[in-house]
C-alpha positions in Angstrom: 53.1 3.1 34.9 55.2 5.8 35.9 53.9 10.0 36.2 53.7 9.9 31.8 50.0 10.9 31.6 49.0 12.2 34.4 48.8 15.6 35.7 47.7 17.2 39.3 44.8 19.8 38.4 43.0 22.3 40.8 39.7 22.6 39.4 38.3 25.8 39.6 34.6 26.4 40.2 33.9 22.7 42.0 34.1 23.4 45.5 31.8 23.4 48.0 30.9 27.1 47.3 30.1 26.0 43.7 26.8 23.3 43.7 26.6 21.9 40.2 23.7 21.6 39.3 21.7 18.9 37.2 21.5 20.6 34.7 25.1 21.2 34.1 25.5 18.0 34.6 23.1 16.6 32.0 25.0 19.6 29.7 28.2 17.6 30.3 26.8 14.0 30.1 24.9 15.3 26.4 28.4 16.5 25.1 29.9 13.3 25.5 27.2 10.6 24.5 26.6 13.6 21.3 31.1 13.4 20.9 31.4 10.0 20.9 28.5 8.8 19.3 29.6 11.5 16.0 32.6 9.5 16.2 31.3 5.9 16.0 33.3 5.5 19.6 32.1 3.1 22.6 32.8 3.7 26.2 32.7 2.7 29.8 32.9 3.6 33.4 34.7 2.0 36.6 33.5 4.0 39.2 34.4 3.7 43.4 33.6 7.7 44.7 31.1 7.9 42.8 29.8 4.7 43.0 27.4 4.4 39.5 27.2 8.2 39.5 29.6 8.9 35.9 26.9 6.3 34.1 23.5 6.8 36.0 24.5 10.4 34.3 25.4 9.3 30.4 22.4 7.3 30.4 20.4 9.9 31.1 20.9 11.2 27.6 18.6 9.9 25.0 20.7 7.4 22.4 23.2 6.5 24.8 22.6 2.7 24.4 24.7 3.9 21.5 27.9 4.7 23.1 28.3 3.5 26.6 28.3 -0.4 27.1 28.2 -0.1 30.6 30.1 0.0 33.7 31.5 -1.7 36.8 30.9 -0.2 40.4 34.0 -1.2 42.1 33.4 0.4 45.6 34.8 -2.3 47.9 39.0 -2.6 47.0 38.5 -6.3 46.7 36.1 -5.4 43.7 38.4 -3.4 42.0 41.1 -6.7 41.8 38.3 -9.3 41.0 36.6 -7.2 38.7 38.7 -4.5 37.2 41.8 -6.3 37.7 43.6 -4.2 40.0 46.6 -5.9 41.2 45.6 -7.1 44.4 48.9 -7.1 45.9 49.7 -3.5 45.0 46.3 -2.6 46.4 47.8 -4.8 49.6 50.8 -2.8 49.8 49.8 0.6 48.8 45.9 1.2 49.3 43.0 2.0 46.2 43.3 5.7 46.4 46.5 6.2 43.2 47.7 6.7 39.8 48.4 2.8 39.7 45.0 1.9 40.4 43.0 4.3 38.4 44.8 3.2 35.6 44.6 -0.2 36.2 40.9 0.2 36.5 40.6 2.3 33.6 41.6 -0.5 31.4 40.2 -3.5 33.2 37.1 -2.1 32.6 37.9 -0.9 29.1 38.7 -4.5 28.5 35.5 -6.0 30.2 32.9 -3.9 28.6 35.0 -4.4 25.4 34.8 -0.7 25.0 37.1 2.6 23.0 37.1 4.7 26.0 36.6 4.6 29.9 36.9 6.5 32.9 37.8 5.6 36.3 37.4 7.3 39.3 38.9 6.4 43.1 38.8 8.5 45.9 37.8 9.5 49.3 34.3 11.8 49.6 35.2 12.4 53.3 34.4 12.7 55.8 37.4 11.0 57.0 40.1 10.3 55.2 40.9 6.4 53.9 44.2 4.9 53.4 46.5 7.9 55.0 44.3 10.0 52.0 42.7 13.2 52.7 39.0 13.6 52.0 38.7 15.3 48.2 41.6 13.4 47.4 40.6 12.1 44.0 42.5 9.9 41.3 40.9 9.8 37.8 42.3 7.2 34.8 41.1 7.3 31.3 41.7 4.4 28.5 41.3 5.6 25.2 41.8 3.2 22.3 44.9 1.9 23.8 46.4 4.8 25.6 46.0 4.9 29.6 46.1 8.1 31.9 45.4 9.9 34.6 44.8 12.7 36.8 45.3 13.6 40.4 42.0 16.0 41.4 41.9 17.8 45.0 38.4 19.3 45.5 37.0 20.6 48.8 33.3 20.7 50.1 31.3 17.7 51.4 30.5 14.3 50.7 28.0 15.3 47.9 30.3 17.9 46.4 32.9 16.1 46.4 31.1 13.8 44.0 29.5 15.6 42.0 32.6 17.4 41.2 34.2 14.0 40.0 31.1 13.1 37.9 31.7 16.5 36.4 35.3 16.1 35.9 35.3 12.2 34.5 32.5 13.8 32.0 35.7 16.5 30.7 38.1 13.6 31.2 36.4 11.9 28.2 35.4 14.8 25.9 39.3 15.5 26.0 39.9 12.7 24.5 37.5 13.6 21.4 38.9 17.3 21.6 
């Protein structure tokens, strides 16, 4: 589960001087149910940072009992072993907040909610850091009908932009993999 897949992105416009609003959220969570639903694809959510945040949003949209199954909120670490089936001794040895375990995540949950496509999402919102990670520090994995990724995000602002800017970006995570 080397680097293949993943990429460290910057993303522009998500700081704390940038407040997404509801409504660009709802935009976001509207393309995907509308992508994946077009598409006759299924998906899911394992969400820690954002703790229910990436589905409370898809299911906003009308028709989304269509597409997403569901999700797990894995936002103690012992959750994300018994539930997503993290290895618990790499999360032992090397904390929640990495490539490893968003992937790992990414396609426990895939597998649990029997779904195409899933997003993960582990990080720290601040404002302290957790495991030696800096607040905004922010790792996202996708499954998609067999294929696991991810992306390292660094975002700045406070607790509830921090967050929202990951909802946002685990929204794009999935409509790239419909692009």
């Amino acid at each position: 589960m080397g680097g293949e897949g993943h990429q460290a992105i910057e993303p522009g416009g998500l700081s704390a001087t940038h407040r997404l609003t509801a409504e660009e959220l709802a935009s976001l969570a509207r393309q995907v149910i509308d992508s994946y639903r077009d598409r006759g694809l299924t998906l899911a959510s394992c969400e820690s940072i954002t703790a229910g945040g990436i589905g409370w949003m898809l299911t906003t949209v009308p028709g989304s009992s269509q597409v997403y199954r569901g999700g797990l909120i894995t936002y103690a670490s012992e959750l994300k072993a018994r539930l997503a089936g993290v290895d618990a001794e790499f999360i032992a040895a090397h904390g929640v907040i990495n490539e490893q375990t968003s992937r790992q995540m990414a396609l426990g949950a895939a597998q649990a909610c029997q779904a195409d496509a899933c997003v993960s999402v582990t990080g720290t919102a601040g404002p302290s850091g957790e495991d030696g990670v800096a607040p905004g520090v922010v790792w996202m994995g996708r499954y998609f009908r067999g294929t696991v990724s991810a992306q390292l995000l660094r975002f700045t602002g406070g607790r509830d932009a921090i967050r929202r800017a990951t909802i946002a970006a685990a929204l794009r995570y999935l409509l790239a993999a419909v692009a």
